[in-house]
GUNUKOL-927111 format. One record per atom (N, C-alpha, C): x, y, z negated; atom name. Coordinates in steps of 0.001 Angstrom, whole numbers, plus 500000, padded with zeros to 6 digits. Last residue first. Layout:
// GUNUKOL-927111
+--------+--------+--------+-------+
:   east :  north :     up : atomo :
+--------+--------+--------+-------+
:      X :      Y :      Z :    CA :
...
+--------+--------+--------+-------+
// end
This chain:
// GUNUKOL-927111
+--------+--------+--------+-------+
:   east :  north :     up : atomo :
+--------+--------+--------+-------+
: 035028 : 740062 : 653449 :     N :
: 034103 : 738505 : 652875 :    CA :
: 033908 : 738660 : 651576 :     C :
: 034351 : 743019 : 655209 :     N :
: 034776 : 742066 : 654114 :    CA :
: 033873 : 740593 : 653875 :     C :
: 034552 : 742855 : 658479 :     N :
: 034229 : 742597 : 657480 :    CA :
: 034782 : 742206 : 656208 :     C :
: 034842 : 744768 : 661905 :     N :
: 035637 : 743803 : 660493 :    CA :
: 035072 : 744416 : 659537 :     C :
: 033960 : 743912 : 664911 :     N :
: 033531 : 744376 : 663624 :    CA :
: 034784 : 743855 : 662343 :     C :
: 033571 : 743750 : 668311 :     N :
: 033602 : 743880 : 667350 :    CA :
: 033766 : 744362 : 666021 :     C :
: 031620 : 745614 : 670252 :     N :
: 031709 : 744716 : 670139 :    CA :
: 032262 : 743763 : 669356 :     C :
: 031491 : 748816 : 669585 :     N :
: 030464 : 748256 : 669738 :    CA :
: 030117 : 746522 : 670209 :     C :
: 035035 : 748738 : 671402 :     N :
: 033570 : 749440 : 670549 :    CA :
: 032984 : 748826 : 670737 :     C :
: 037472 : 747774 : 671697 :     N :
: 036270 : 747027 : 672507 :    CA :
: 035216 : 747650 : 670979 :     C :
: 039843 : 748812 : 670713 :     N :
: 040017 : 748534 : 671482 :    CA :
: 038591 : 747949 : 672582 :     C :
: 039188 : 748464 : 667877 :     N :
: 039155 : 750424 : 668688 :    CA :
: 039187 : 749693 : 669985 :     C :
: 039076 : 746189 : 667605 :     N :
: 037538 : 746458 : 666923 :    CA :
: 037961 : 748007 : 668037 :     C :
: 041593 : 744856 : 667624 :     N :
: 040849 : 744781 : 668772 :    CA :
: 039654 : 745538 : 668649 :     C :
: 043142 : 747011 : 665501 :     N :
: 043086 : 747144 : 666686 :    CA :
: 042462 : 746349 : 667751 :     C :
: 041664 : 745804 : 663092 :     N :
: 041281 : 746952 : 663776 :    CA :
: 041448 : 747624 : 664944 :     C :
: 042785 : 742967 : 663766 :     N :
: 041497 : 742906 : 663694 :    CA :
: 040874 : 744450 : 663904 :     C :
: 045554 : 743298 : 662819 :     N :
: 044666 : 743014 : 664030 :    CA :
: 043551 : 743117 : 664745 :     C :
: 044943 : 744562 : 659957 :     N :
: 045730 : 745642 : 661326 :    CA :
: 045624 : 744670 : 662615 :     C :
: 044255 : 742105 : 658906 :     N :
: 043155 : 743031 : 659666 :    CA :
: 043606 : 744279 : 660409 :     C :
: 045969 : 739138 : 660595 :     N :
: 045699 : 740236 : 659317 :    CA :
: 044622 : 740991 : 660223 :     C :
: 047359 : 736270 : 661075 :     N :
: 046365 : 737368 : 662020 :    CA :
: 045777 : 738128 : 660825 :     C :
: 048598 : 734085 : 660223 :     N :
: 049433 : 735751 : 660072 :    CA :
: 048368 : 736671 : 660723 :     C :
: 047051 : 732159 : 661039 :     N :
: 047105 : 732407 : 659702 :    CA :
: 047839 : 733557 : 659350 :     C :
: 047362 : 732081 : 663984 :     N :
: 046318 : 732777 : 663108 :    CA :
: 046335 : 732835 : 661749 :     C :
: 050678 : 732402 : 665249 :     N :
: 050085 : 732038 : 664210 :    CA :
: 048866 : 732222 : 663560 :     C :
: 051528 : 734754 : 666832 :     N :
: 051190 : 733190 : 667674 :    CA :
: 050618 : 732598 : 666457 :     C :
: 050149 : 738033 : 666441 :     N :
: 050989 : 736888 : 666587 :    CA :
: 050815 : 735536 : 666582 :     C :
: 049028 : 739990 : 669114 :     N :
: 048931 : 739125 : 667956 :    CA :
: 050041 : 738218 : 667787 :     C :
: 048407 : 742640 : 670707 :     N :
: 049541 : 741788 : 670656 :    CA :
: 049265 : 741592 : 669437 :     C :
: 046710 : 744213 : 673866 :     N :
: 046236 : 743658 : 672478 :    CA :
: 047608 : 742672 : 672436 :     C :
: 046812 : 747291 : 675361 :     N :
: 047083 : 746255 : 675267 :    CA :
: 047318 : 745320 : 673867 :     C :
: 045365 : 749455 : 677590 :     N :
: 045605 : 749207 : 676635 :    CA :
: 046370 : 747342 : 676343 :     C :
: 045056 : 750857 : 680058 :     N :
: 046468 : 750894 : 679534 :    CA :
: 046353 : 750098 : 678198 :     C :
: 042673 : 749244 : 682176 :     N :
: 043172 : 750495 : 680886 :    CA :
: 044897 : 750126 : 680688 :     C :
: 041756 : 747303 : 683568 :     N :
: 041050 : 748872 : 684075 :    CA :
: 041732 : 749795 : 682656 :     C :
: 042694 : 745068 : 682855 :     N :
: 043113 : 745945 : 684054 :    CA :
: 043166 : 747150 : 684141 :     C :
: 043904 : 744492 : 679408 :     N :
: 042725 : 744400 : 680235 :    CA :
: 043144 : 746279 : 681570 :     C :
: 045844 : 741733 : 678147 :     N :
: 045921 : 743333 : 678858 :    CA :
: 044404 : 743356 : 679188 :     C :
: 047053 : 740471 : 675423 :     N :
: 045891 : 740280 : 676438 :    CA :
: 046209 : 742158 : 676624 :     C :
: 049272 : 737739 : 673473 :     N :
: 048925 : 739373 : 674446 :    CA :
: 048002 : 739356 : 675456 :     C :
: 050736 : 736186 : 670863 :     N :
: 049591 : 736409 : 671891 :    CA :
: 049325 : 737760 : 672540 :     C :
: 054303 : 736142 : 670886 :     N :
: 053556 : 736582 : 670175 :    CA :
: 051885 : 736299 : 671215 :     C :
: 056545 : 734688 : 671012 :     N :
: 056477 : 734646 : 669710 :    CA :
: 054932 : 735753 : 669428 :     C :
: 056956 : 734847 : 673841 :     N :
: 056600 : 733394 : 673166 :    CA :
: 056117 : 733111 : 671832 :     C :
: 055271 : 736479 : 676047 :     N :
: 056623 : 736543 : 674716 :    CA :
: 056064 : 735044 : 674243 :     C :
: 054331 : 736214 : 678587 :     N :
: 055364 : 735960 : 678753 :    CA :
: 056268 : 736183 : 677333 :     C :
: 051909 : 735338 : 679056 :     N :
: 052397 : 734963 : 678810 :    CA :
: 053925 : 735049 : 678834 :     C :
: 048447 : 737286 : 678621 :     N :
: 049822 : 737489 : 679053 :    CA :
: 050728 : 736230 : 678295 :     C :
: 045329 : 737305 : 679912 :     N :
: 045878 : 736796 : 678614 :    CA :
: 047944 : 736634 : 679536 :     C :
: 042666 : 739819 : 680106 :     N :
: 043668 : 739162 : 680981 :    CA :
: 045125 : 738463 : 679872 :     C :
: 039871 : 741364 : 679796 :     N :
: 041142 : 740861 : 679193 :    CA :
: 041685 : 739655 : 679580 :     C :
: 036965 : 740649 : 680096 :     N :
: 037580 : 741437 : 681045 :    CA :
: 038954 : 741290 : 680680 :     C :
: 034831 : 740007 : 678049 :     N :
: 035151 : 741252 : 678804 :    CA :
: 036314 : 741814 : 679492 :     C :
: 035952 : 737302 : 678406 :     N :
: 034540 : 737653 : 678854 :    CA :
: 034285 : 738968 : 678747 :     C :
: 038475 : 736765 : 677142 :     N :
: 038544 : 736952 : 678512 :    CA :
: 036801 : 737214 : 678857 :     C :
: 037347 : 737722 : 674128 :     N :
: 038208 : 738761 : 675204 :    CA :
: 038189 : 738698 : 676938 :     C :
: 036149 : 735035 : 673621 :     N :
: 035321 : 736500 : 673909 :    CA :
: 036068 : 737505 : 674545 :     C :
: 038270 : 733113 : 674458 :     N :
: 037074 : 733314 : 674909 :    CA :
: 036170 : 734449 : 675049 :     C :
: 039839 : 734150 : 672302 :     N :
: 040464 : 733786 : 673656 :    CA :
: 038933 : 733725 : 674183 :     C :
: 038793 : 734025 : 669906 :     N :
: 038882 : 735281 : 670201 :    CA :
: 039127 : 735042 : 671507 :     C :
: 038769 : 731428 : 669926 :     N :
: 037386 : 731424 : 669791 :    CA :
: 038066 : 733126 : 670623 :     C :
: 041426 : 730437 : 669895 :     N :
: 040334 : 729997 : 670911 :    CA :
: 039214 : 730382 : 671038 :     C :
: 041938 : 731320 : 667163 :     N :
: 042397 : 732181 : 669021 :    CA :
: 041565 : 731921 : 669595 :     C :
: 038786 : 731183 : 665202 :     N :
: 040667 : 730952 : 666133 :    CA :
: 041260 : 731609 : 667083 :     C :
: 037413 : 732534 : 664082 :     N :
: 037806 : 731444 : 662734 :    CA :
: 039050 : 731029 : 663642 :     C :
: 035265 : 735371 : 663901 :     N :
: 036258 : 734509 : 664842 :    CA :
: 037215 : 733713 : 663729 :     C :
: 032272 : 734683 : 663432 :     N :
: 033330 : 735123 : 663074 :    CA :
: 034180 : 734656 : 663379 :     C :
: 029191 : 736126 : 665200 :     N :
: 029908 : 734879 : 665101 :    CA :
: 031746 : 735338 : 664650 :     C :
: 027270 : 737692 : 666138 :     N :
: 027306 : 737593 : 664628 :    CA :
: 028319 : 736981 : 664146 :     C :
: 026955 : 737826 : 668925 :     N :
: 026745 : 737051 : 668529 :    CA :
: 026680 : 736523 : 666866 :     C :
: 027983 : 741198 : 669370 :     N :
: 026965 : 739876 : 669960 :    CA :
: 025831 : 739106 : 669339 :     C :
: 029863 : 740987 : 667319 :     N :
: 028377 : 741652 : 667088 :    CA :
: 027581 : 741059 : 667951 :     C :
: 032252 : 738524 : 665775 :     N :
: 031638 : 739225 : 667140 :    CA :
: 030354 : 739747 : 666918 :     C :
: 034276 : 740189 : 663128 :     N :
: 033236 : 739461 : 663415 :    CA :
: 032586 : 739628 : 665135 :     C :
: 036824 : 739001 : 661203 :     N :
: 036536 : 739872 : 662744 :    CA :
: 035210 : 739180 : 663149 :     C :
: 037159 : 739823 : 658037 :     N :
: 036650 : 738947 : 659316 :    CA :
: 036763 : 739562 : 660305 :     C :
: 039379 : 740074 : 655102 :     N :
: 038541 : 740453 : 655811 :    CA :
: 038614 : 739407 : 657185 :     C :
: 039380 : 739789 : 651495 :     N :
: 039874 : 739346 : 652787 :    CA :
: 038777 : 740115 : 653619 :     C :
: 040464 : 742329 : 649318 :     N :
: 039548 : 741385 : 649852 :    CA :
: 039749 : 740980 : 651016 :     C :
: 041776 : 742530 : 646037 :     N :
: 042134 : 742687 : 647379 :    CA :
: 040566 : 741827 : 647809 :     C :
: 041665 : 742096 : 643476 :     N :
: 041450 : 743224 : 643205 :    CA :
: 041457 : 743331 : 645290 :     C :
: 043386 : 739432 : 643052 :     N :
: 042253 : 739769 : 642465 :    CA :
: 042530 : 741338 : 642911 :     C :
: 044292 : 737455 : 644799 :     N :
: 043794 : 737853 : 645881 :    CA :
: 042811 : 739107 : 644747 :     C :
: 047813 : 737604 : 644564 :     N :
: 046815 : 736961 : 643952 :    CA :
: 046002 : 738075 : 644563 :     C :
: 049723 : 738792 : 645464 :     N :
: 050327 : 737809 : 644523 :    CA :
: 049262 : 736649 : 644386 :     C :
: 049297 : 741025 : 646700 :     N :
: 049901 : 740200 : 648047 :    CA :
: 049820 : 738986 : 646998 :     C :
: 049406 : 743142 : 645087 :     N :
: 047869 : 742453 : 645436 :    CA :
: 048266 : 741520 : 646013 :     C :
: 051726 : 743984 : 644599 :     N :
: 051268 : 743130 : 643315 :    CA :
: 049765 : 742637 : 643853 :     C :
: 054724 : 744601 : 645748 :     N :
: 052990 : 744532 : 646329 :    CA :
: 052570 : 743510 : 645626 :     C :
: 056871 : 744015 : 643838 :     N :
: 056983 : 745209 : 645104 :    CA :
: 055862 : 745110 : 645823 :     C :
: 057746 : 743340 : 641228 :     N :
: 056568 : 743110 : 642254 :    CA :
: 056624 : 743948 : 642694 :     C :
: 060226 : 742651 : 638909 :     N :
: 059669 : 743444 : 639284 :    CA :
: 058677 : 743138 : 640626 :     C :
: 059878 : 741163 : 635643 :     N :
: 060162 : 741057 : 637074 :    CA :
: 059572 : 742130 : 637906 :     C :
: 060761 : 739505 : 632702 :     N :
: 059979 : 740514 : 633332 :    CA :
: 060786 : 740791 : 634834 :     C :
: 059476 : 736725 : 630912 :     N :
: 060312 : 737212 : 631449 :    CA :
: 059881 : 738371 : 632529 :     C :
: 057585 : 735739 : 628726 :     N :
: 058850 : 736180 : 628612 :    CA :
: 059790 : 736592 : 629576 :     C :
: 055227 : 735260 : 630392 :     N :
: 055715 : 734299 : 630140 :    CA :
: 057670 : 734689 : 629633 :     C :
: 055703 : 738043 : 632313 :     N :
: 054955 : 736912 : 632114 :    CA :
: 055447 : 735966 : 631617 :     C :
: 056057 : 741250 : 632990 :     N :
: 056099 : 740728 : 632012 :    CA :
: 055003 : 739230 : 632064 :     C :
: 056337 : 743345 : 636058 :     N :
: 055387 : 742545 : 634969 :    CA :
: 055973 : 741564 : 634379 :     C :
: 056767 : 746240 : 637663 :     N :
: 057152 : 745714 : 636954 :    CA :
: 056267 : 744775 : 635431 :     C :
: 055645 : 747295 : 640689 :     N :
: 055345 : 747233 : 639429 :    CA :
: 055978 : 746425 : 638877 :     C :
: 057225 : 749796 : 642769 :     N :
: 056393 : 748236 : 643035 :    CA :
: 055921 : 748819 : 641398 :     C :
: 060121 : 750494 : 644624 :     N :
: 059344 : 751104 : 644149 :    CA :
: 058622 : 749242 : 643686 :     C :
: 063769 : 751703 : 644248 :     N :
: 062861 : 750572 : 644225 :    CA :
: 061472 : 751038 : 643811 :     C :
+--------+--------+--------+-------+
// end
């Protein structure tokens, strides 16, 4: 078992990712469009800037969002929930489209 072991309120427990608990010492991060400066706050919003370069939106998992774009092998897979959209998303669309977006800390 790995983590940290904390003592609260008389009783001690062990925490296997003690930043995941409380946001102190972690920071959220943005996907920001450079364009436009504009931070993507939905799908709908990322759904828009992707299909405007070129990314082609796949339907066929149900449990997750997927955009191909033609001219590459690459391929973008989120999950259907933006509130699970983390920044291992967010870095893979940022390698995926240089110089267009960005992740930020807030």
């Amino acid at each position: 078992m790995s983590g940290v072991w904390v003592f609260k309120n008389g009783v001690v427990r062990l925490v296997e990712n003690p930043g995941a608990e409380s946001n102190q010492g972690t920071r959220r991060k943005v996907l920001v469009h450079l364009p436009t400066e504009e931070v993507i706050t939905s799908y709908a919003v990322l759904d828009r800037k992707l299909t405007a370069l070129g990314w082609e939106r796949y339907h066929d998992d149900p449990e997750l969002l997927q955009f191909h774009k033609r001219s590459t092998v690459h391929l973008i897979s989120l999950p259907k929930d933006f509130s699970r959209f983390k920044s291992m998303h967010m870095y893979d669309i940022v390698v995926k489209n240089r110089n267009i977006f960005e992740v930020r800390d807030v």
